[in-house]
N, C-alpha and C positions, 0 to 999 in steps of 0.2 A: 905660487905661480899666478901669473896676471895671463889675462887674453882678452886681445882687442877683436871684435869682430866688425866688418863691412858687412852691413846685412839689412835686407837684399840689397842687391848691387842691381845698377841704374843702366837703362841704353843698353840693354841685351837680348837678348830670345830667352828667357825663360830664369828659372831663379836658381841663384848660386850666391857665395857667401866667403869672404874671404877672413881667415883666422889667424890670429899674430900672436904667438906667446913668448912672453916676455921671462927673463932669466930675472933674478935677484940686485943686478945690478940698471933693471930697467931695460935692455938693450935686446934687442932680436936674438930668438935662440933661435924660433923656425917660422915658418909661414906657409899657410898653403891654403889651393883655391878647392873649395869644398862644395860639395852636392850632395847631401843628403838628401835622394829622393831614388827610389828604385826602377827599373828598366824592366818594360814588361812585352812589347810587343811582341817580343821570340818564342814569348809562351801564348800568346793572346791567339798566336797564329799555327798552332799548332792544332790538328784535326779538317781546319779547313781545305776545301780542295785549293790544289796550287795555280788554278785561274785566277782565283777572288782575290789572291796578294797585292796582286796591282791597286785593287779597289780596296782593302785596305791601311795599307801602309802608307798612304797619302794623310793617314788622319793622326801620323804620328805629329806632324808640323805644319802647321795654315803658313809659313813663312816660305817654307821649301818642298813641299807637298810633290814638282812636279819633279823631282830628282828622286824621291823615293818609289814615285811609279814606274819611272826610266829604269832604275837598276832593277826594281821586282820584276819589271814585264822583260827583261833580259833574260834573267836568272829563269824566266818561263818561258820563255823561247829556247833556251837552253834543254831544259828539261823535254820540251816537246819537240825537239829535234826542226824548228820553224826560222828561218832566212827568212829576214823581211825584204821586199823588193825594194829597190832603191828609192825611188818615192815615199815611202813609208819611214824608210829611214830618211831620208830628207825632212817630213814632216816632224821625227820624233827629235831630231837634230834643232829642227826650229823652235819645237817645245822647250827643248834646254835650253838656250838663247835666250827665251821668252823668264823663261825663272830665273836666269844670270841677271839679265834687264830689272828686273822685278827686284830683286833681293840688293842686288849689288849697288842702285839707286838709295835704296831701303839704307843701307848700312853708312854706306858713304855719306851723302846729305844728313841727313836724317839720327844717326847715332853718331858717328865719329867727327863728323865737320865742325859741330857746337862746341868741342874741345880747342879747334884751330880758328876758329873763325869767330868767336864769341869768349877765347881764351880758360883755359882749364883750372886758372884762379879765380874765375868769376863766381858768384853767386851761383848755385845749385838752382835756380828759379831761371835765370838766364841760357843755363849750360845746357839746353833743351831745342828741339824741332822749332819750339814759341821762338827763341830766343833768335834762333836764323832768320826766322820770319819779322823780327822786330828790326834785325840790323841790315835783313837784304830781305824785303818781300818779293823783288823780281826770283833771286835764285831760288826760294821756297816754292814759289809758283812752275817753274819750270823743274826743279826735283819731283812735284809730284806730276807733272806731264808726261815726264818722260818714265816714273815708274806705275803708270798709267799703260802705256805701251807695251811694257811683259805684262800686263794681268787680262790686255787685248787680245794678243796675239793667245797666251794662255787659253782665252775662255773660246776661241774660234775655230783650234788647233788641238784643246784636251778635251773640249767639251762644256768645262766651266771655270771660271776663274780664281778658283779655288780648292783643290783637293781634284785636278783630271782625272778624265775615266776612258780617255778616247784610245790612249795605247792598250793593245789586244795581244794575245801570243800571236809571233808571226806579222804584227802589222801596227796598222791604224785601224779603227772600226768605222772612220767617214773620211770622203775625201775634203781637199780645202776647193770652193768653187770660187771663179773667175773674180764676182765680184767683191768677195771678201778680200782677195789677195789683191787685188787693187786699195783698197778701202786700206788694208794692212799695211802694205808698203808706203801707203803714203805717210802715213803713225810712223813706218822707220825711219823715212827718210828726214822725219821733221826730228826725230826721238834723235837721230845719228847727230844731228847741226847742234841741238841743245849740250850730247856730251861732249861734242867740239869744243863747243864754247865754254863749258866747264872745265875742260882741261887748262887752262889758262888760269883758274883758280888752284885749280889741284896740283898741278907743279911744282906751285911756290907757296902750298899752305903751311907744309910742314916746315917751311924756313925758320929761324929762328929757334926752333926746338931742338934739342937733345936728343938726337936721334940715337947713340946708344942707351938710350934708356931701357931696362929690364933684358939686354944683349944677354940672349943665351944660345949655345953653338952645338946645333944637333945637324944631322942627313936632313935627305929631303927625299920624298915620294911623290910622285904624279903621274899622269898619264899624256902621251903625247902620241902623234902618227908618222912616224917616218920622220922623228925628230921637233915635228912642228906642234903647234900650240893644238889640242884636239880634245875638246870638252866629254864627249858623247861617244868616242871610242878610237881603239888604239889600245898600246902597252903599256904599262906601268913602269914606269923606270923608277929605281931606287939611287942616289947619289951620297956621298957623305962629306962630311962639312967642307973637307979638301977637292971634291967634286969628283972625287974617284968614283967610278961603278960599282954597286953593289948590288946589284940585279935587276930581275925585271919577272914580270907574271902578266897575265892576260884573263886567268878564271881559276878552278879552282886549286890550281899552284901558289895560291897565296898563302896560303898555311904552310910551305915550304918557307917562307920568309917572316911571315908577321905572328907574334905570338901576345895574347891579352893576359893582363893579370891583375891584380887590386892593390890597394894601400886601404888602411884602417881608419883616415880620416875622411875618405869618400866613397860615395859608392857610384860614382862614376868612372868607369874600367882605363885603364891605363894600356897602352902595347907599345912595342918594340921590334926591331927587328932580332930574329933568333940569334943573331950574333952579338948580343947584348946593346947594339947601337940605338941610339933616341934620333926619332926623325919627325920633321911634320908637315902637315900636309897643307893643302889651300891655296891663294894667288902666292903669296911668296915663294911656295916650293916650285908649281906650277915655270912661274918665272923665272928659277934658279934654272929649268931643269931641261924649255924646249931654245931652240934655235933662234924659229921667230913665233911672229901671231899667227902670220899667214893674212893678212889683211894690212892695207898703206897705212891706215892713221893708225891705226894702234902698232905696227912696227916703229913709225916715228914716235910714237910716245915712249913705247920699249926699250929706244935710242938713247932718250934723252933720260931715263930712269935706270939704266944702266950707269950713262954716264954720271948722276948725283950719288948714286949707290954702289958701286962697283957690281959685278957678273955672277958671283955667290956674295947672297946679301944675307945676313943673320940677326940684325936690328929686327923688332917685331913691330916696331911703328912705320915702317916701311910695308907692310903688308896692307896698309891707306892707301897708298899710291899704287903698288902692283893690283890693287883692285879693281880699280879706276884705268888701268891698262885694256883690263880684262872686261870692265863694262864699255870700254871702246870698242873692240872687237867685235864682242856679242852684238851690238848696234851693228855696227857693220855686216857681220855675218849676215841677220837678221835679212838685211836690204838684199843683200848676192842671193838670198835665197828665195826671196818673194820677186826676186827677178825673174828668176829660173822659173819661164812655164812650165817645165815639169814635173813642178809640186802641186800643178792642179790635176796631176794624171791619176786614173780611178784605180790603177794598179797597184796596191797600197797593202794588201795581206797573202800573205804566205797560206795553202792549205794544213790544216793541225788534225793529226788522225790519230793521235795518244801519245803514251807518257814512253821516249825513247833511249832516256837515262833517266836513275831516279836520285841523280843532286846535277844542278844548276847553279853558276854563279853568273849573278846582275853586276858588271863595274861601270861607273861611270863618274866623272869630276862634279859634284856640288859644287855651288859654288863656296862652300868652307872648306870642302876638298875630298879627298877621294871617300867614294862612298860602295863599299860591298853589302849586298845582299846575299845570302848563302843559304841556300833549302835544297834538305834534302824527302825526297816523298816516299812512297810505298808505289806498286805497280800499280795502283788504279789513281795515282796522282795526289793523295792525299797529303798532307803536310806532315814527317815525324818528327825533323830537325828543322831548326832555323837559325841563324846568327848575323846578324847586323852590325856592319862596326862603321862604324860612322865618324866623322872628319872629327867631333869634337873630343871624341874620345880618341883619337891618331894626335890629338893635340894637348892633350891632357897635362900631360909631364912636362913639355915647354913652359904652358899658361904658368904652373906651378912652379917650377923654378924661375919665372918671369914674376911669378910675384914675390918669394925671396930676395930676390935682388934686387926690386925696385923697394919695396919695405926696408931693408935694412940701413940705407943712407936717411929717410924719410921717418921714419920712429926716433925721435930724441926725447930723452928723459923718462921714455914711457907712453910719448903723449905722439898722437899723431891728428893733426889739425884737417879740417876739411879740403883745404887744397890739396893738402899731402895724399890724403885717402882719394881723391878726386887723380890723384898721377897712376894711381895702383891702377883703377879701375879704367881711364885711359890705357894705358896697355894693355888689356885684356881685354879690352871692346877692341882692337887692333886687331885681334884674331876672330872678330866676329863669332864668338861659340854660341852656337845655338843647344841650349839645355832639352829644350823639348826632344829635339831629336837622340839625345843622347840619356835622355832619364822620359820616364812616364808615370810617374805621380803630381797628387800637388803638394806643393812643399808647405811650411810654415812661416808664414813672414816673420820678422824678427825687425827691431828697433836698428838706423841705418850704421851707425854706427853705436856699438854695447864694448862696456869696459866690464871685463867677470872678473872678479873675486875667488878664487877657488880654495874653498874651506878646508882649515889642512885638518879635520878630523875626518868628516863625513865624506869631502869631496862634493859635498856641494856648491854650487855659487848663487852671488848675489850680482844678475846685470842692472848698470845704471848706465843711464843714456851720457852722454861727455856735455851736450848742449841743450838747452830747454824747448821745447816746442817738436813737433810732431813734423815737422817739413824737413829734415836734415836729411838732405837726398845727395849722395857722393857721386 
């Protein structure tokens, strides 16, 4: 038995590994995308009172930090039986906003464009953030302006630009005054023209590409509000690949529908829906699943990414472009709401007089896609249960048979060349997975691409590298 491994893999959130073994006649038996690293916050968070979750669960991921404070401080408004006033939910609504801006600049420029824009057969040394910035230094300058803008709004609205503390049970814990929201708005308004003008790149990057590439055909899950695009709350709709209904949840009726389980070459959790269905989450499902944005420019981008893709899209390199839909919007959003004077109103928390159920569930859209927090407490509020299931792992089984698929035409003789390994790893940065939030160790780095040996007495092997020199980055 041979095995090819991608290791680590390049332009992600965090460290994963992709494994190819080979049959005796050289050719693909299986393939799958691996994480060997264990998940710990569920236990990290158990004893603590269920205030302090918000102000923990931010430290699972510096990428998306303000997504896991939104669904914990839910999940504890829940528990505390606390209705935030509408301001307060305006405020926590522009937080999200502020992390979509943030993250979805992040992925788009930054990780997935140097495969479109700088070509995915290029040089490994090219196929990077440098490499945009060598062939466009205008758009590298204005990608990080405008994710510049979510770590603004982030640090003025959570508190800090990193890891927010400002969502409280029941509210916000400060309000936004007059002159920041001037100062802010003007950052949107400038932040809105730059994704404008990007959309003109983004359109037509993925021309010429293969766009069923790693095509694999599962449901989709999102959350939407009376049909329309709705990051920060609303219902979960469940769809299946024919676009039929297959439910829908709101808290913690989700366990009526989604069920987690393992496989043996990861230990990153796998789920489904209890009808045995594969479905997955993030801008493509999101896209599949509402009507509109609810906002002009990104409706018209909507239009026009309908009309390239058709209205259920199951390509996963299309999840570049519904992303880019989605950081429309948010920009947009962003400006309607630093509009609205009355996000500087002082009205902003709910009164919290104790623990009035003892389980809560936090839903809310990351931007990888839907993201559950689930705690369940003791009467004086303490933590006994916890379960987090996270976008990467709603997406696990796709990535994985995405990368079967895209392996198997691409492995010839045994031998899989860096371009080759550079298409795997292109679709699977497609789905943006963020590792951190779905594993909490550190892993072990390993050579980027190892060819094993595996000893047919002992079972042991011998990895060697395929190319010489220490830079072979996929």
């Amino acid at each position: 038995m041979t095995e090819i491994r991608i290791s680590p893999m390049t332009r992600l959130e965090g460290h994963a590994q992709v494994r190819i073994t080979l049959n005796a006649q050289n050719q693909v038996e299986r393939a799958h995308f691996s994480v060997m690293e264990l998940r710990g916050f569920e236990k990290f968070l158990i004893g603590a009172a269920v205030e302090e979750a918000p102000r923990i669960t931010p430290r699972i991921c510096g990428i998306c930090p303000t997504s896991h404070h939104l669904a914990s401080v839910k999940a504890v408004d829940a528990i505390l039986g606390a209705e935030p006033p509408e301001t307060g939910k305006k405020l926590r609504e522009l937080l999200n906003h502020a992390q979509y801006i943030h993250s979805h600049a992040i992925h788009f420029f930054m990780l997935a464009a140097p495969d479109f824009i700088v070509g995915h057969d290029a040089p490994a040394a090219d196929r990077s953030v440098i490499g945009i910035a060598k062939k466009s230094p205008a758009l590298a300058k204005k990608a990080i302006e405008v994710r510049k803008l979510g770590q603004r709004i982030t640090e003025a609205v959570g508190g800090k630009p990193i890891h927010p503390s400002n969502a409280i049970p029941g509210g916000m814990s400060r309000p936004l005054d007059e002159a920041t929201r001037g100062s802010l708005l003007a950052m949107a308004k400038g932040g809105l023209a730059i994704a404008q003008e990007g959309w003109d790149l983004a359109r037509v990057m993925m021309d010429g590409t293969d766009l069923t590439l790693g095509t694999v055909e599962t449901g989709f899950l999102g959350m939407t509000k009376e049909k329309k695009y709705s990051p920060y709350e609303g219902t979960v709709e469940i769809i299946g690949k024919d676009r039929s209904p297959l439910g829908t949840f709101t808290g913690v009726d989700y366990t009526k529908q989604i069920e987690e389980f393992s496989e043996d070459w990861s230990y990153l959790k796998f789920t489904r829906l209890k009808n045995g269905t594969f479905y997955r989450v993030g801008p493509l499902a999101r896209l599949n699943i509402c009507s509109s944005m609810g906002t002009p420019v990104a409706d018209a981008a909507l239009k026009e990414y309908r009309a390239k893709f058709g209205e259920t899209v199951q390509a996963p390199l299309a999840y570049n472009l519904a992303r880019y839909v989605e950081f429309l919007a948010s920009c947009e959003r962003a400006v309607e709401l630093l509009q609205d004077p009355a996000i500087t109103g002082t009205n902003i928390r709910a009164p919290v007089s104790g623990v009035k159920a003892t389980r809560g569930v936090g839903i809310i859209e990351a931007p990888r896609g839907t993201l559950i927090h689930d705690y369940t407490v003791n009467e004086k509020g303490f933590i006994e249960r916890c379960n987090l299931l996270v976008a990467t792992c709603q997406n696990n089984y796709a990535i994985d048979r995405t990368v079967e698929a895209v392996a198997r035409p691409l492995v010839k003789d045994g031998a899989l060349t860096e371009a080759a390994a550079n298409r795997i790893e292109m679709v699977i940065r497609s789905y943006d997975p963020c590792i951190s939030c779905a594993t909490h160790a550190i892993g072990k780095r390993a050579w980027p691409i190892e060819l094993v040996r595996h000893g047919h007495r002992s079972g042991e092997g011998e990895a060697l590298r395929l190319e010489k020199g220490d830079d072979l980055l996929c």
